[in-house]
Biopython code that builds the backbone (N, CA, C, O; Angstrom):
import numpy as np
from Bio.PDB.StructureBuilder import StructureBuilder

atoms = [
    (1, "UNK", "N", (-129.006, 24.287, -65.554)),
    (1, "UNK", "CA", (-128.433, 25.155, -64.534)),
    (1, "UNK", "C", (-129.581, 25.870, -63.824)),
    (1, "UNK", "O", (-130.684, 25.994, -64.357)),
    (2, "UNK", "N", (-129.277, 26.364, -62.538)),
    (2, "UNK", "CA", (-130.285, 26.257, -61.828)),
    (2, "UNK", "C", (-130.323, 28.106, -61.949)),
    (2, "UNK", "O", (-129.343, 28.633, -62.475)),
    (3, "UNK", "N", (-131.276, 28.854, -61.532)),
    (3, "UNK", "CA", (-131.656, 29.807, -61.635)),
    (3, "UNK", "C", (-130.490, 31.144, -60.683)),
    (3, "UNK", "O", (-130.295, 32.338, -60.913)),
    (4, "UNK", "N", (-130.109, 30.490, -59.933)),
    (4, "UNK", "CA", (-129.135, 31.143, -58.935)),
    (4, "UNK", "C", (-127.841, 30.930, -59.494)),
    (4, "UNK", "O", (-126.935, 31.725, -59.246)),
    (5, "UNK", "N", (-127.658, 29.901, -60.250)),
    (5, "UNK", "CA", (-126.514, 29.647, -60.679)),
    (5, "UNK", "C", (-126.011, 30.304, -62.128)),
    (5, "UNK", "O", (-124.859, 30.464, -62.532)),
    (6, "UNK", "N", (-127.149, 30.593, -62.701)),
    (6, "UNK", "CA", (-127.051, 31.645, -63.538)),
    (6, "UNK", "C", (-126.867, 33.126, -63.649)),
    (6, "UNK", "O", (-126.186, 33.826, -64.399)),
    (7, "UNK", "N", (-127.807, 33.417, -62.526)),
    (7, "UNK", "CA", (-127.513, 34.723, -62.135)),
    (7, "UNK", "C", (-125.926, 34.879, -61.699)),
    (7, "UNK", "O", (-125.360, 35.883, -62.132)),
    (8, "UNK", "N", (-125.056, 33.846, -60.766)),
    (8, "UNK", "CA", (-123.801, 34.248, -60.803)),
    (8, "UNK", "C", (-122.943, 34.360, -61.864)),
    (8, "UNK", "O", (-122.068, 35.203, -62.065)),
    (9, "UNK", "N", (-123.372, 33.186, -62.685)),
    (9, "UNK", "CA", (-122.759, 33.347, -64.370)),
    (9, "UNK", "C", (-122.766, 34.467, -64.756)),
    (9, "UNK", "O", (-121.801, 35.210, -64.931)),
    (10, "UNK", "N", (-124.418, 34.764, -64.996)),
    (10, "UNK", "CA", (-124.441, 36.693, -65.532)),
    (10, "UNK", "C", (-123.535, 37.911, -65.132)),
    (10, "UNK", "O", (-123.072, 38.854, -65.774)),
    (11, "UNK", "N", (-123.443, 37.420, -63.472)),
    (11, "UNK", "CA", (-122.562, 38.862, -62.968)),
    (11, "UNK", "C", (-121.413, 38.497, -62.850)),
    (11, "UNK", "O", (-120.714, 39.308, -62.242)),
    (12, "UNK", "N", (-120.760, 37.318, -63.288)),
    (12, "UNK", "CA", (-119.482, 37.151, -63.055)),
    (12, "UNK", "C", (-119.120, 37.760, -64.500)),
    (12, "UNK", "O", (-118.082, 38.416, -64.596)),
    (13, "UNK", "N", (-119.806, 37.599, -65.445)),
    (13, "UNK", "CA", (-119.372, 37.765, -66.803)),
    (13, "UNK", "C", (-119.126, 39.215, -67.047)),
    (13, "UNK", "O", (-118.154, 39.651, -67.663)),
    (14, "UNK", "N", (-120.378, 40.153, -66.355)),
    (14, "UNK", "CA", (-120.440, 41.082, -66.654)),
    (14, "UNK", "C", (-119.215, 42.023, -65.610)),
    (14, "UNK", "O", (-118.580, 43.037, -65.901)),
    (15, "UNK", "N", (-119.222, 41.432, -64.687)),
    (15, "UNK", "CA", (-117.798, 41.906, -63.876)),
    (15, "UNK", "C", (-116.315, 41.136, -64.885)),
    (15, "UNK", "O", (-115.405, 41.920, -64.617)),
    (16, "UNK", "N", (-116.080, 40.707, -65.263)),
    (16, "UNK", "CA", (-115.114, 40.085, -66.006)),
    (16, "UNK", "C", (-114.670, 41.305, -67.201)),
    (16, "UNK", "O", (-113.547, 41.755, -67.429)),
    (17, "UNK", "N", (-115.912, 41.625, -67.819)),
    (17, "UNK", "CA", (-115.856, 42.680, -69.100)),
    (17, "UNK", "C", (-115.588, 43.837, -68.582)),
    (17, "UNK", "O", (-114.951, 44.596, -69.313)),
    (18, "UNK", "N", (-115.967, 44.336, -67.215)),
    (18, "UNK", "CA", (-115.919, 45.691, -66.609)),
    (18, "UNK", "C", (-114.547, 45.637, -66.291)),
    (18, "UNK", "O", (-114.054, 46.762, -66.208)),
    (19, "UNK", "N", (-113.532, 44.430, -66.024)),
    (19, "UNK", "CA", (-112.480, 44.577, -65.644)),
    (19, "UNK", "C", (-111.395, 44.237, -66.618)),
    (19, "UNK", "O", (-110.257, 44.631, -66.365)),
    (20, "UNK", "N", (-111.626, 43.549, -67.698)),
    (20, "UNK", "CA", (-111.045, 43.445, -69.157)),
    (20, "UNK", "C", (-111.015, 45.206, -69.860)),
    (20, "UNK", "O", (-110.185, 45.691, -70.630)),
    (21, "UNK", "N", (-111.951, 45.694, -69.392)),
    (21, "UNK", "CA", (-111.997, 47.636, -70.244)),
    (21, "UNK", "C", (-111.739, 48.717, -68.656)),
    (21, "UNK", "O", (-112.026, 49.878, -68.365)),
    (22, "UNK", "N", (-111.005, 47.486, -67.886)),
    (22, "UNK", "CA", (-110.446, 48.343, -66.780)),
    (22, "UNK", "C", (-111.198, 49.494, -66.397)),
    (22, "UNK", "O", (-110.480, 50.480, -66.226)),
    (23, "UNK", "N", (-112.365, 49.673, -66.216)),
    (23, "UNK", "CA", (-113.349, 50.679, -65.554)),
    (23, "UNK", "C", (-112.990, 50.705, -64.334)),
    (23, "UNK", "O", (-113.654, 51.641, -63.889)),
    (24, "UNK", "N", (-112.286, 50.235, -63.370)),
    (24, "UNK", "CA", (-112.070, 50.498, -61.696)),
    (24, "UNK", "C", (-111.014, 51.727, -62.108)),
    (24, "UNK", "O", (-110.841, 52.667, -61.332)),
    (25, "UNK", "N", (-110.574, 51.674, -62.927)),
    (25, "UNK", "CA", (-109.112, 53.136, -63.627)),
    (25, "UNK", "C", (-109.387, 54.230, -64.261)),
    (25, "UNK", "O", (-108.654, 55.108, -64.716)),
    (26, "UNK", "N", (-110.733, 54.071, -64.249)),
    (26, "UNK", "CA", (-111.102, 54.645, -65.750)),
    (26, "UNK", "C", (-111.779, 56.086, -65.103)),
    (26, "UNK", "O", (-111.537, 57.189, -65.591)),
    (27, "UNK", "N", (-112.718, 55.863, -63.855)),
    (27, "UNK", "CA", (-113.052, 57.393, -63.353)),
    (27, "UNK", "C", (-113.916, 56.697, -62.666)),
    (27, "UNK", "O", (-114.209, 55.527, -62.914)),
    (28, "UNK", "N", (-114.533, 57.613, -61.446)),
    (28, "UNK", "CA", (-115.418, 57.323, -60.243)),
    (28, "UNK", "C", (-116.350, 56.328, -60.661)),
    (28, "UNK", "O", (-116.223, 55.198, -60.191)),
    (29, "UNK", "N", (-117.289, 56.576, -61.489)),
    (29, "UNK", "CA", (-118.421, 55.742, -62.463)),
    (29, "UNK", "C", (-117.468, 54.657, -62.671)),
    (29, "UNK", "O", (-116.868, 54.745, -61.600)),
    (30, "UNK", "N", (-117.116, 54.058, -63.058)),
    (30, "UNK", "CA", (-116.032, 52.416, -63.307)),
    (30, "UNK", "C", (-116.082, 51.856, -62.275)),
    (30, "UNK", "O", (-116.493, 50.701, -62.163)),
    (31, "UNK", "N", (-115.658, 52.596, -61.290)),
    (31, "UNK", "CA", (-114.859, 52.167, -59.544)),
    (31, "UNK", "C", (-116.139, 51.835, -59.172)),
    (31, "UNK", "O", (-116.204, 50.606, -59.184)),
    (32, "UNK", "N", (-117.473, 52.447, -58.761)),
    (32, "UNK", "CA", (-118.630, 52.229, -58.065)),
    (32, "UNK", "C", (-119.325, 50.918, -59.028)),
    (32, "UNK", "O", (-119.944, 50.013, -58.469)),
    (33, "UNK", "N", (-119.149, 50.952, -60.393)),
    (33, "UNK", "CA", (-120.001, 49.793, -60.875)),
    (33, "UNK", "C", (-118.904, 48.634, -60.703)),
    (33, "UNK", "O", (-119.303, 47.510, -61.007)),
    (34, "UNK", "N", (-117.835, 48.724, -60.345)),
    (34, "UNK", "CA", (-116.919, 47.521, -60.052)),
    (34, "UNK", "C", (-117.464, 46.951, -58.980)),
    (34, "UNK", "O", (-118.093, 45.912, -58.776)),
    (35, "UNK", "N", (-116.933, 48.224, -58.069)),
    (35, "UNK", "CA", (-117.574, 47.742, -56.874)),
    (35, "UNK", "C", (-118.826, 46.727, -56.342)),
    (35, "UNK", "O", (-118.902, 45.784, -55.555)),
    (36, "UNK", "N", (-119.916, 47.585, -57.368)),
    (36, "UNK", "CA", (-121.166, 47.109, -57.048)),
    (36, "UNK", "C", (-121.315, 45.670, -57.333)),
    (36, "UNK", "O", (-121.788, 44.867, -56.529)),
    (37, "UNK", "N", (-120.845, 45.350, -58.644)),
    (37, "UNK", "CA", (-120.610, 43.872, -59.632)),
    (37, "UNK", "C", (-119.625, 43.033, -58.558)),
    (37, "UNK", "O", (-119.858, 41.849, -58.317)),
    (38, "UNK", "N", (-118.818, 43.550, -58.107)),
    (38, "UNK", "CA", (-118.021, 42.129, -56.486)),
    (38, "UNK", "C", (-118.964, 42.206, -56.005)),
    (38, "UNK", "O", (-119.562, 41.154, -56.232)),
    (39, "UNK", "N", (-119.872, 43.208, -55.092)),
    (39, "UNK", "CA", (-120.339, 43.274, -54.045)),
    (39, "UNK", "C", (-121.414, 42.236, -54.224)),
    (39, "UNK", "O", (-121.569, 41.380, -53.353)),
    (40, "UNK", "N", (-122.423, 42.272, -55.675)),
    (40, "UNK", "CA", (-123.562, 41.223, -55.854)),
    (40, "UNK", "C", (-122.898, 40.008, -56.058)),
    (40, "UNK", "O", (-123.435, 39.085, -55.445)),
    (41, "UNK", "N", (-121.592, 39.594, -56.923)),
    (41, "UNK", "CA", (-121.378, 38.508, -56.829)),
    (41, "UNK", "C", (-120.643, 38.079, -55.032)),
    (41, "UNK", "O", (-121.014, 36.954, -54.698)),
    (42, "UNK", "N", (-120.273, 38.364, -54.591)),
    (42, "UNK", "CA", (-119.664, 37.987, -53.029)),
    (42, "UNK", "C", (-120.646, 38.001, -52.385)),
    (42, "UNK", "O", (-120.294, 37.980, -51.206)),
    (43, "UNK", "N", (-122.225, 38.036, -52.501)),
    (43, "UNK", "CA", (-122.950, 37.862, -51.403)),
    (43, "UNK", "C", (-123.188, 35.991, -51.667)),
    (43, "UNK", "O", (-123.619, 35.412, -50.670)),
    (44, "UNK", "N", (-123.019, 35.417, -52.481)),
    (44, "UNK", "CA", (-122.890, 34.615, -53.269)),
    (44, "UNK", "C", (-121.947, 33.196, -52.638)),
    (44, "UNK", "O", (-122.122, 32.008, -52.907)),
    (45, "UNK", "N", (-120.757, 33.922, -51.581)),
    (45, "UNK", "CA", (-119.958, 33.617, -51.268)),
    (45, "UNK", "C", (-119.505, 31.922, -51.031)),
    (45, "UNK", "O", (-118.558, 31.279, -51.483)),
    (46, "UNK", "N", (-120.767, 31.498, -50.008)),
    (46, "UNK", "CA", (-120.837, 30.541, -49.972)),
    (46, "UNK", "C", (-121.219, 29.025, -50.495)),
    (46, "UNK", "O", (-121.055, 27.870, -50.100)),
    (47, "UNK", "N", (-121.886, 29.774, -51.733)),
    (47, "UNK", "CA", (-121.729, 28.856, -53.108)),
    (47, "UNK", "C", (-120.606, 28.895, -54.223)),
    (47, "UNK", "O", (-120.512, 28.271, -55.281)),
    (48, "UNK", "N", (-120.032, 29.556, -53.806)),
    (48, "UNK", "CA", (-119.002, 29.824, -54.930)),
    (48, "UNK", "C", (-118.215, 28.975, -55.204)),
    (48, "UNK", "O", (-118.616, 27.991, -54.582)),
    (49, "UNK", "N", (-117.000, 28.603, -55.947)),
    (49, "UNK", "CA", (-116.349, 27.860, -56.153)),
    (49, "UNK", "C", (-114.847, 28.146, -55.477)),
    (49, "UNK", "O", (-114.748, 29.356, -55.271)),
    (50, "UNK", "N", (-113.587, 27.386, -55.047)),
    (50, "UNK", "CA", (-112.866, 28.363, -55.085)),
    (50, "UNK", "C", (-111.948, 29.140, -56.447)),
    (50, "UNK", "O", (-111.600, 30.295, -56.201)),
    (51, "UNK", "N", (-111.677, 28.763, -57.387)),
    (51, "UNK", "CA", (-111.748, 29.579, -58.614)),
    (51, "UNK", "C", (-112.656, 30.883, -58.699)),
    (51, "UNK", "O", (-112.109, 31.962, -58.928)),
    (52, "UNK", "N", (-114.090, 30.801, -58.510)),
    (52, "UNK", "CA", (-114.552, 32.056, -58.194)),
    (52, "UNK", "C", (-114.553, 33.083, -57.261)),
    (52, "UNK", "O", (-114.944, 34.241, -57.406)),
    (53, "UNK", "N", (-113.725, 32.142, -55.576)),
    (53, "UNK", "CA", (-113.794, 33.042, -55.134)),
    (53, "UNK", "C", (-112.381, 33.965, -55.075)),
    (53, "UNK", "O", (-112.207, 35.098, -54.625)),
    (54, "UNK", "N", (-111.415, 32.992, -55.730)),
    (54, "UNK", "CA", (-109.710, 33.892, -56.004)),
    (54, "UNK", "C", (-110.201, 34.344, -57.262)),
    (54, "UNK", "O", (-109.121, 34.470, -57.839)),
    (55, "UNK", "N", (-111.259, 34.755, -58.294)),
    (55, "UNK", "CA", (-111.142, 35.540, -58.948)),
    (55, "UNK", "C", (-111.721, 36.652, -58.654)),
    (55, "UNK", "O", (-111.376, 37.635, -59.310)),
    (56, "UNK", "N", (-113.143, 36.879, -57.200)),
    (56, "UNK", "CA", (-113.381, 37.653, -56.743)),
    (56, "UNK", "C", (-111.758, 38.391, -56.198)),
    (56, "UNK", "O", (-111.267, 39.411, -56.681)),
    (57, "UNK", "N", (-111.194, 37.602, -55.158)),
    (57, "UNK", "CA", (-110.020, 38.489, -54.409)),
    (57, "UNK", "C", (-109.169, 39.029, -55.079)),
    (57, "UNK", "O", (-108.454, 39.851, -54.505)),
    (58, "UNK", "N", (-108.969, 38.781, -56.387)),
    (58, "UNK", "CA", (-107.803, 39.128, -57.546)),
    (58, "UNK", "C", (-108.945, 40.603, -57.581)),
    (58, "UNK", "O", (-108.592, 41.476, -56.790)),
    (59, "UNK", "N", (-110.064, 40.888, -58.295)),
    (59, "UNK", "CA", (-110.888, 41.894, -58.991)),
    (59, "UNK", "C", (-110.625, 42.709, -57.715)),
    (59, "UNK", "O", (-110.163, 43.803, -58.038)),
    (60, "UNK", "N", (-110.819, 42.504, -55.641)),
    (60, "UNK", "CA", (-111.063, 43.430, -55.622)),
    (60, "UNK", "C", (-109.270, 44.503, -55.242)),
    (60, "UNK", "O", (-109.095, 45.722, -55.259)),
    (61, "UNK", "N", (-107.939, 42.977, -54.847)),
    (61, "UNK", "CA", (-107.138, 43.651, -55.329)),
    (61, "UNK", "C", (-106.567, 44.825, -56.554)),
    (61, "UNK", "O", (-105.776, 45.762, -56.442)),
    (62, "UNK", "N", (-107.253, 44.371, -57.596)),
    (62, "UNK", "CA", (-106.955, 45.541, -58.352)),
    (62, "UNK", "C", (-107.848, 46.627, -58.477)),
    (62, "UNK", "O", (-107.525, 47.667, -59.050)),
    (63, "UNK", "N", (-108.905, 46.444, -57.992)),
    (63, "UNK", "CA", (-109.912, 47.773, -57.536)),
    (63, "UNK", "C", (-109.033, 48.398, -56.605)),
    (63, "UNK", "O", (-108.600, 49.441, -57.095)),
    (64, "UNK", "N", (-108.529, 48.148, -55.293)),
    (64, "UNK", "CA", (-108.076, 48.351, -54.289)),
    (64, "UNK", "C", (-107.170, 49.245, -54.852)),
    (64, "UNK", "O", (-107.425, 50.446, -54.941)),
    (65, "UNK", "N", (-106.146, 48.754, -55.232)),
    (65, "UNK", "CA", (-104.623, 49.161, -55.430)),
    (65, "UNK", "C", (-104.681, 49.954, -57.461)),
    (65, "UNK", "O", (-103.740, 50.475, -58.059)),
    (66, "UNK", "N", (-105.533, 49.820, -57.766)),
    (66, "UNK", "CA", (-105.771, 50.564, -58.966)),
    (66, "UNK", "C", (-104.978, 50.242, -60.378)),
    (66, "UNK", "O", (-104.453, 50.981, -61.211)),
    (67, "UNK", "N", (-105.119, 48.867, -60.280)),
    (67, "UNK", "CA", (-103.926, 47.983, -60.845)),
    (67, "UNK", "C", (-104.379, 47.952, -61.826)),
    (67, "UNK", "O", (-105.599, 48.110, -61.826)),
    (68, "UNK", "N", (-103.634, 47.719, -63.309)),
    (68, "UNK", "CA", (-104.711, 47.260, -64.662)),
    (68, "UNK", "C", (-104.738, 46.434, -64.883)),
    (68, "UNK", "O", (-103.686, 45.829, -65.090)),
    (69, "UNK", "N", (-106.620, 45.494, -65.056)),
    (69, "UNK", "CA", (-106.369, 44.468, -65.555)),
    (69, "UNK", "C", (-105.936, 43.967, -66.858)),
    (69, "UNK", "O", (-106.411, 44.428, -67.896)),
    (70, "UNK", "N", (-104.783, 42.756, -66.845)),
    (70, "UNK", "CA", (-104.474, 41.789, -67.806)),
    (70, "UNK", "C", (-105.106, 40.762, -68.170)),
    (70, "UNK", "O", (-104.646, 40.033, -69.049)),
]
sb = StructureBuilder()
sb.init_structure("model")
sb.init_model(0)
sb.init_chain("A")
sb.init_seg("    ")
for serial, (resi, resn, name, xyz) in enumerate(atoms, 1):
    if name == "N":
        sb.init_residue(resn, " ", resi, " ")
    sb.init_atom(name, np.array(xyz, "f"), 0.0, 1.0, " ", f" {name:<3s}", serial, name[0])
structure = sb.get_structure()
């Protein structure tokens, strides 16, 4: 795997766990590192898969709307 392609691995994972312990709900600090974790993976965009990129639009729906993740 190629070096870029890892790095999305890394932050997809680590956005995955931030949204499994629902930190976008949790208080300001949650919401901004959510944020930040879409924002680095979506620059990404155009390599993405589409699986990655409806799991980006799912994360930032429930950021958005303050939904808990399941």
């Amino acid at each position: 795997m190629n070096k870029v392609r890892e790095k999305i691995e890394e932050r997809f994972d680590t956005l995955e766990d931030a949204l499994k312990n629902n930190k976008h709900i949790a208080g300001p600090e949650g919401l901004l590192e959510i944020h930040t974790l879409i924002a680095q993976v979506a620059k990404f965009w155009s390599v993405l898969s589409g699986t990655q990129r409806d799991y980006i639009n799912a994360a930032r729906y429930a950021v958005d709307d303050q939904v808990k993740w399941d």
